[in-house]
C-alpha positions as CSV (number, residue, x, y, z in Angstrom):
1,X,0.0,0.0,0.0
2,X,1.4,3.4,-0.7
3,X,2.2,5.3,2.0
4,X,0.7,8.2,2.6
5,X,2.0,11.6,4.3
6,X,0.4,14.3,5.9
7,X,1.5,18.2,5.7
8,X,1.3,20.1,8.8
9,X,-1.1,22.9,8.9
10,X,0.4,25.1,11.1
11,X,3.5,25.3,13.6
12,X,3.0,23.3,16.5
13,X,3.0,26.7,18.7
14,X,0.3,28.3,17.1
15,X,-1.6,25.0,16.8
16,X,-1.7,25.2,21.1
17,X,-2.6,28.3,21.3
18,X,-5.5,28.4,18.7
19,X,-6.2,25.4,17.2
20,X,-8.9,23.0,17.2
21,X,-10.6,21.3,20.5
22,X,-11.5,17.9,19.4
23,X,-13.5,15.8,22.2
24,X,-13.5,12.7,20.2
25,X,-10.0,11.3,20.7
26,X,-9.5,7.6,21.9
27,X,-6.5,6.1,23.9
28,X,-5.3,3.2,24.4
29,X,-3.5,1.5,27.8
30,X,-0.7,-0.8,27.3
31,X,-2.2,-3.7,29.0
32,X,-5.6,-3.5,26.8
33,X,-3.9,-4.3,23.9
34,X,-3.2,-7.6,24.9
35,X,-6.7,-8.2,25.3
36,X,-8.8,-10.7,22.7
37,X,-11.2,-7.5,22.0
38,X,-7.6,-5.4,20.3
39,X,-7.4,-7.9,18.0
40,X,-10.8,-7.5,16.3
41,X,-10.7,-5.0,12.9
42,X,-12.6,-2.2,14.8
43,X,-9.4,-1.6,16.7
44,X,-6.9,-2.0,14.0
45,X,-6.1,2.0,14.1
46,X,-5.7,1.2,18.3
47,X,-2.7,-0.9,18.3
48,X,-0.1,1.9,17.3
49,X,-1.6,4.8,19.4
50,X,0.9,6.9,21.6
51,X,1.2,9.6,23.1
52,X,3.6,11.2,21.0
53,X,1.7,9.8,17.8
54,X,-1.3,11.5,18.8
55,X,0.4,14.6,19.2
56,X,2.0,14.7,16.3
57,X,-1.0,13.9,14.5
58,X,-2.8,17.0,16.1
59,X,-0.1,19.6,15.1
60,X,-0.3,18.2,11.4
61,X,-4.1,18.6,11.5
62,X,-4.1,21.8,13.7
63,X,-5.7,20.2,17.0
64,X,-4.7,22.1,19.5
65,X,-5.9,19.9,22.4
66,X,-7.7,16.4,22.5
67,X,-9.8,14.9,25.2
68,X,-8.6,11.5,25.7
69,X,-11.5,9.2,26.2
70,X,-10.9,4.8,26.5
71,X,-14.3,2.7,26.0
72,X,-14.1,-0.4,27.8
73,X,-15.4,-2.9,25.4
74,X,-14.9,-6.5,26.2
75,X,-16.2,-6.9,30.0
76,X,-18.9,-9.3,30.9
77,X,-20.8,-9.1,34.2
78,X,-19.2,-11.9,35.7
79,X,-15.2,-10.1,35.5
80,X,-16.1,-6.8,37.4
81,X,-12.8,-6.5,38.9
82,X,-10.6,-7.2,35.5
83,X,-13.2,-4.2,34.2
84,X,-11.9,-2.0,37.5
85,X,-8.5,-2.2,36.9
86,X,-8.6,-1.4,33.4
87,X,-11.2,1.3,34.3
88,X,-8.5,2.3,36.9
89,X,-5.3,1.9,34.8
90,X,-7.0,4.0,31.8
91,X,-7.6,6.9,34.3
92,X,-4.4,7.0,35.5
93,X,-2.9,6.6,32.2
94,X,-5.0,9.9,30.8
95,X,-4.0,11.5,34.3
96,X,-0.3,10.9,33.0
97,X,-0.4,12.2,29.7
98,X,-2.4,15.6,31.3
99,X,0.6,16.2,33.3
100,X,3.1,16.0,30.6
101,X,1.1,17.6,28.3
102,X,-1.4,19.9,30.2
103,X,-2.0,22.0,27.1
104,X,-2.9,19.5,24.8
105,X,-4.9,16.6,26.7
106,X,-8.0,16.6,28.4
107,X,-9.6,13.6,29.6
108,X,-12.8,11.6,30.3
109,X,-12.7,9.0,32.9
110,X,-13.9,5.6,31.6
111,X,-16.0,3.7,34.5
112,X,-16.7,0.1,34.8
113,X,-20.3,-0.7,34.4
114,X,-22.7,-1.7,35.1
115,X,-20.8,-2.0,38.3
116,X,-22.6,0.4,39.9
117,X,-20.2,0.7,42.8
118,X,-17.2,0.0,41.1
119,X,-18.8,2.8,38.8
120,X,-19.4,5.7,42.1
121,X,-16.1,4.8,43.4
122,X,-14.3,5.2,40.1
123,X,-16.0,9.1,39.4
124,X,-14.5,9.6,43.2
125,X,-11.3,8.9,42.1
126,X,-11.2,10.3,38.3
127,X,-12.5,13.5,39.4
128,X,-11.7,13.9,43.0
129,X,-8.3,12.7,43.0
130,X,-7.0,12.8,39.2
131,X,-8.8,15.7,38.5
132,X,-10.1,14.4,35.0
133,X,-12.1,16.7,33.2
134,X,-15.1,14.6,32.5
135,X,-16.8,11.0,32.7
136,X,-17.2,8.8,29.1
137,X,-20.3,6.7,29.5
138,X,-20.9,4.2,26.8
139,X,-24.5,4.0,25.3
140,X,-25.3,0.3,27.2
141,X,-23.1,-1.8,29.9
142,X,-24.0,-5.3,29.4
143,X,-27.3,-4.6,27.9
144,X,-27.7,-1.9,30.8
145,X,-29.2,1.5,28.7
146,X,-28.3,4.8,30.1
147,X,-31.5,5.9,31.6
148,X,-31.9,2.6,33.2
149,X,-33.5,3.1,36.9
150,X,-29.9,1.1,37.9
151,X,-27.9,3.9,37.3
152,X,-29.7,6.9,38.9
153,X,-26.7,6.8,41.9
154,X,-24.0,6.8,38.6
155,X,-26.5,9.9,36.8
156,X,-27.4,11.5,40.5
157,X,-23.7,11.5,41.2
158,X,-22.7,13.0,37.9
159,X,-25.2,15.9,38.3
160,X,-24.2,16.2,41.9
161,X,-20.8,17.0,40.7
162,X,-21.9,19.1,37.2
163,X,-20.1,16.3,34.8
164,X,-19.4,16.8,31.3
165,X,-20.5,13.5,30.1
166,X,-19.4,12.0,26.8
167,X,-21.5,10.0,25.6
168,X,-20.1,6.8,23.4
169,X,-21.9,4.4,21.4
170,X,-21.0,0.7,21.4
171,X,-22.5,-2.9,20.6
172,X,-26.1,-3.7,21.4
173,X,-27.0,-6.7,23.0
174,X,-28.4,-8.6,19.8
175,X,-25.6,-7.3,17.4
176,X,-25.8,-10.2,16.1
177,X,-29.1,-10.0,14.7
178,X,-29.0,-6.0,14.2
179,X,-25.7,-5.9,12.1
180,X,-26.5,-7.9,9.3
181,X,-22.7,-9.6,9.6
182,X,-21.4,-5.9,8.8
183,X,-19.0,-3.8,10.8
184,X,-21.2,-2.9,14.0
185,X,-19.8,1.3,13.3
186,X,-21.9,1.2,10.0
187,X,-25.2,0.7,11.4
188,X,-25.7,-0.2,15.0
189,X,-23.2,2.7,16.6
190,X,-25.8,5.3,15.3
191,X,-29.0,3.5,16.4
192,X,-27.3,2.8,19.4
193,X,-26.7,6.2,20.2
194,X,-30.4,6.9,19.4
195,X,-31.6,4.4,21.4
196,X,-29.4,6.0,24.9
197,X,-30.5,9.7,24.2
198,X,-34.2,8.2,24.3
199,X,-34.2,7.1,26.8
200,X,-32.3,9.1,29.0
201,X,-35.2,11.8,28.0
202,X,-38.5,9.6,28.5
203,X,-36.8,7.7,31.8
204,X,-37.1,11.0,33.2
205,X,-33.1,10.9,33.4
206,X,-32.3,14.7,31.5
207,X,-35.6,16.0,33.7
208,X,-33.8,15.3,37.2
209,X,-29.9,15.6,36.3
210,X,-30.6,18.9,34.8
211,X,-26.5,19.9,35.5
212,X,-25.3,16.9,33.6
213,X,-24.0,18.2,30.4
214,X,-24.3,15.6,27.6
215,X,-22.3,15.3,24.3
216,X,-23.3,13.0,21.9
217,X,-21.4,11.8,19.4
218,X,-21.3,11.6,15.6
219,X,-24.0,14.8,15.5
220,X,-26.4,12.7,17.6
221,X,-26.4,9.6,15.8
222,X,-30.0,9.8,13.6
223,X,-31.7,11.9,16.6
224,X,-31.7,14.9,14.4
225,X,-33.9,13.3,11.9
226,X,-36.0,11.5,14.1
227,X,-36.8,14.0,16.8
228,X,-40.0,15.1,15.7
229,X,-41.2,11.2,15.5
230,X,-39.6,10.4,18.8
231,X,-41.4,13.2,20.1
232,X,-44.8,12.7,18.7
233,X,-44.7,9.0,18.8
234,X,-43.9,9.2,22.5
235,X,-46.7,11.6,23.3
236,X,-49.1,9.0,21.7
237,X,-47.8,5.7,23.1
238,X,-45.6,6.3,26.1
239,X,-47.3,6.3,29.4
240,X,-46.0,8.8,31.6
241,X,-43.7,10.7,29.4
242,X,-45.3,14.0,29.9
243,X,-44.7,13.7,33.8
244,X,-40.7,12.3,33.0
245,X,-40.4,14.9,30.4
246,X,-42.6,17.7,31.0
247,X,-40.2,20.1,29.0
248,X,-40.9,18.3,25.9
249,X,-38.9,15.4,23.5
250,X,-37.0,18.6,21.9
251,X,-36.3,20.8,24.8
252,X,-34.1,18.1,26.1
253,X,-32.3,17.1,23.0
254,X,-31.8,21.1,21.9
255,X,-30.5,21.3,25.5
256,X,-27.6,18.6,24.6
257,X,-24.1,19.1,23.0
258,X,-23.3,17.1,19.9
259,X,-19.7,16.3,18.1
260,X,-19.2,16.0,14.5
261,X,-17.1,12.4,14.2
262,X,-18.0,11.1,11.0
263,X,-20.7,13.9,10.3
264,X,-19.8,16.9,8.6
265,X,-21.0,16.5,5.4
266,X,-24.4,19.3,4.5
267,X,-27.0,17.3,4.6
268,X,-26.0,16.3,8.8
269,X,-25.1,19.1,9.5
270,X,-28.8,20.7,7.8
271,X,-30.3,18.0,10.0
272,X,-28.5,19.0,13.3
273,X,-28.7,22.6,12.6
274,X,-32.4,22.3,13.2
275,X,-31.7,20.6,16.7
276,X,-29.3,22.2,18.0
277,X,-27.8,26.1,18.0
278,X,-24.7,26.4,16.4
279,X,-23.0,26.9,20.5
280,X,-23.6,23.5,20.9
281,X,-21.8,21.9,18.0
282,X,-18.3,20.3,19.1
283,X,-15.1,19.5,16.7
284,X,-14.4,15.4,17.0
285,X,-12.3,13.4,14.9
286,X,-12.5,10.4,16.0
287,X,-8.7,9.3,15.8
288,X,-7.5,6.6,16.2
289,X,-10.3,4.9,15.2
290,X,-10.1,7.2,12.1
291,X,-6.9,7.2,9.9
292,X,-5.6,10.0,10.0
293,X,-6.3,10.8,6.3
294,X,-9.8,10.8,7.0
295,X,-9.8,13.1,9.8
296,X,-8.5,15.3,7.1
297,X,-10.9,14.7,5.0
298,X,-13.4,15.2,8.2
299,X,-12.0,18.7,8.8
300,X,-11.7,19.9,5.0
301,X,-15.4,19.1,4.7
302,X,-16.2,21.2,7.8
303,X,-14.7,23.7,6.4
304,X,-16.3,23.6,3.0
305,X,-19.8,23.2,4.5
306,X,-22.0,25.8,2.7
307,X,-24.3,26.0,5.5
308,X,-21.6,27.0,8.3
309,X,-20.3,31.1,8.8
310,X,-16.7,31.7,9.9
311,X,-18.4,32.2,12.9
312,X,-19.9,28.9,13.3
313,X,-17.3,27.3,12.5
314,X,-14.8,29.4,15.3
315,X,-17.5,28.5,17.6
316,X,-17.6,24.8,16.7
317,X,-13.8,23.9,16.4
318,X,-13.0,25.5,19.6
319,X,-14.9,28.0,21.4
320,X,-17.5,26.0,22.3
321,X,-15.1,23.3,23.5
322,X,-13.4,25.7,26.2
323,X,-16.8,26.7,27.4
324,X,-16.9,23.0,28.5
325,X,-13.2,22.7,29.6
326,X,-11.5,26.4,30.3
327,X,-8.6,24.7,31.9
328,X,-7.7,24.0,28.1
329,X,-7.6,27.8,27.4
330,X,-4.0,27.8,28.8
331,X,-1.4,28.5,25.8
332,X,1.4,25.7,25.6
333,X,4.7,27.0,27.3
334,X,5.9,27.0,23.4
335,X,3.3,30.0,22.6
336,X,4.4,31.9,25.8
337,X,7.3,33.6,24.1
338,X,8.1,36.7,24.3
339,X,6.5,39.0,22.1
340,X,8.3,41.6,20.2
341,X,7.5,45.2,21.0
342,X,8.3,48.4,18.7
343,X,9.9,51.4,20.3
344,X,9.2,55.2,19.7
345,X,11.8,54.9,17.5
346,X,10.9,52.4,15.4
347,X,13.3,49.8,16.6
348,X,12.5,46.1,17.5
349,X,13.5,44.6,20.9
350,X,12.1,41.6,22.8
C-alpha cells in the first residue's frame, strides 16, 4: 500500500494556542492491547496509538488539544474486577499524559459498568483525585441503557458533581441479529446512540440531572432526523412521558451538546442545525479509530460546508469546546514567548 504523508497545517506553537478542541479522541492503555477484543478490525487504528503519535497527528491537522476518552469494550458481568483495573489503569494513564502535556490533553474517565459501585467509586477517584475533566459513559453496559433506573446513583452523582459527560456508542445486545454480519460502526453505533438519548429523555433521566451536560457523538447519531417522530410518537404511546419529560422530547435534546465524528457532510449538518444552535456543535475526529487521512478529509469538509459562517465554525472547532473545559484555554509554554514590541523609535527589541 502506498504510503501516505500528511502536511502540517500550522507550527506546533500556534496550533496550542489556537487550534482546534477535538472531544473525540481515543486512547489506548498498554495492558488493553493484549486483550482478545484489540485484536478484532474495529481496533486495528488502536494498536499503534501513543502519546507522542497523537500529538503529532494534532499539530499536522491543527488540534490544538484532545480529550482523551478509553471505552471499555470486552467486559462481561461476571469479571467486574478485571473491568476495575482497566477502568483504573486507563484513568491514570490519561491522568499521565495531562501532566506532561497539560496543554494539549483533556480527559474523560472511563468507569466500569454496570458496576454500579465499582462505577461511584471510580468518578471519586477520576474527578476527585486525578482531576479528569469529565466522565465517558458508553450507550449500554452489558445490555444496561443509560436511563436505566440502575444507574440513577451513577447519573445522580454525575449531576451532583456538574459532569461533562461523553456519551459513546457501542455494541447492542443482539448485534448479532442487528448488524447484518457488517462492521457494527456502520449501522448499530448510530441507532445505538439513538436508542441512549431516548431514553435518557423519557426515563425521566435529563428531567432530574438537569446539571449533567451531555455530548453525543457523531452529530447525535439519527436523533436529528427523528426528533419530531420520537417526540410525537412518544406523546401518543408512552405512558408517563409528559410527567418524566414535562419540557418536551425537543427541549431536552436542543439542550444537549453534539460532536461532529463522522458527520460533517451538508446534509448532517442541515439535520443537526435544526436541533441544536450552532453553540452546541463540538469538533471530533474520531482518531485513532479514524486514519488520519480521514480526519482530514473530516476537517476539509467542515470547512467547506455551505451552510456554516466563519463564525460557526470558530464557535464549533474551539470556542464552544473551552466553554466545557476552560482549563484548556491555557497556551502551551511553546506560545508563551516573548512577544516583540516596537519602540518610539521604530526599533524592534524583545
Amino acid at each position: 500500500m502506498e504510503e501516505r504523508t500528511h502536511q502540517p497545517l500550522n507550527h506546533p506553537a500556534e496550533v496550542a494556542s489556537s487550534g482546534r478542541i477535538d472531544v473525540h479522541a481515543h486512547c489506548v492503555p498498554p495492558e488493553w492491547k493484549a486483550l482478545p477484543v484489540a485484536s478484532a478490525p474495529l481496533f486495528r487504528g488502536f494498536r499503534d496509538w501513543s502519546v507522542t503519535s497523537a500529538i503529532e497527528m494534532m499539530d499536522r491537522q491543527g488540534i490544538a488539544a484532545a480529550v482523551l476518552s478509553m471505552a471499555l469494550f470486552g467486559f462481561e458481568d461476571d469479571d467486574p474486577a478485571a473491568a476495575r483495573r482497566l477502568a483504573r489503569s486507563s484513568n491514570e494513564m490519561t491522568a499521565e499524559a495531562i501532566r506532561s502535556h497539560p496543554d494539549r490533553f483533556g480527559a474523560f474517565a472511563c468507569l466500569p459498568l454496570p458496576d454500579v459501585d465499582g462505577a461511584l467509586a471510580e468518578i471519586d477517584y477520576a474527578l476527585g483525585t486525578l482531576g479528569l475533566d469529565g466522565v465517558l459513559l458508553l450507550t449500554n453496559a452489558n445490555g444496561v441503557y443509560l436511563g436505566d433506573s440502575r444507574l440513577d446513583p451513577v447519573f445522580d452523582e454525575l449531576n451532583h458533581r456538574a459532569t461533562v459527560v461523553f456519551l459513546h456508542p457501542t455494541l447492542p445486545p443482539c448485534v448479532e441479529c442487528t448488524s447484518l454480519g457488517y462492521a457494527p460502526p456502520l449501522i448499530d453505533f448510530v441507532f445505538d446512540t439513538t436508542r441512549a438519548v431516548t431514553h435518557l429523555v423519557l426515563s425521566g433521566t435529563l428531567e432530574r440531572c438537569p446539571d449533567v451536560r451531555l455530548i453525543v457523538p457523531h452529530a447525535g447519531g439519527t436523533i436529528p432526523y427523528l426528533a419530531a417522530r420520537i417526540d410525537l410518537v412518544a406523546s401518543r404511546f408512552v405512558p408517563g412521558a409528559a410527567e418524566r419529560a414535562p419540557a418536551g422530547v425537543k427541549a431536552y435534546l436542543g439542550r444537549l451538546y453534539y460532536e461532529l465524528a463522522i458527520s460533517t457532510s451538508p446534509h448532517t449538518i442541515a439535520s443537526l442545525l435544526k436541533l441544536a444552535s450552532p453553540d452546541h456543535i463540538l469538533f471530533g475526529s474520531d482518531f485513532p479509530a479514524l486514519l488520519e487521512e480521514d480526519v482530514q478529509n473530516l476537517i476539509q469538509t467542515l470547512a467547506d460546508n455551505p451552510l456554516l459562517q466563519p463564525r460557526d465554525l470558530e464557535m464549533i472547532q474551539r470556542h464552544n469546546a473551552l466553554a466545557l473545559f476552560p482549563r484548556l484555554q491555557r497556551p502551551s509554554p511553546a506560545a508563551q514567548q516573548p512577544k516583540t514590541a516596537r519602540w518610539r523609535d521604530g526599533s524592534v527589541r524583545r
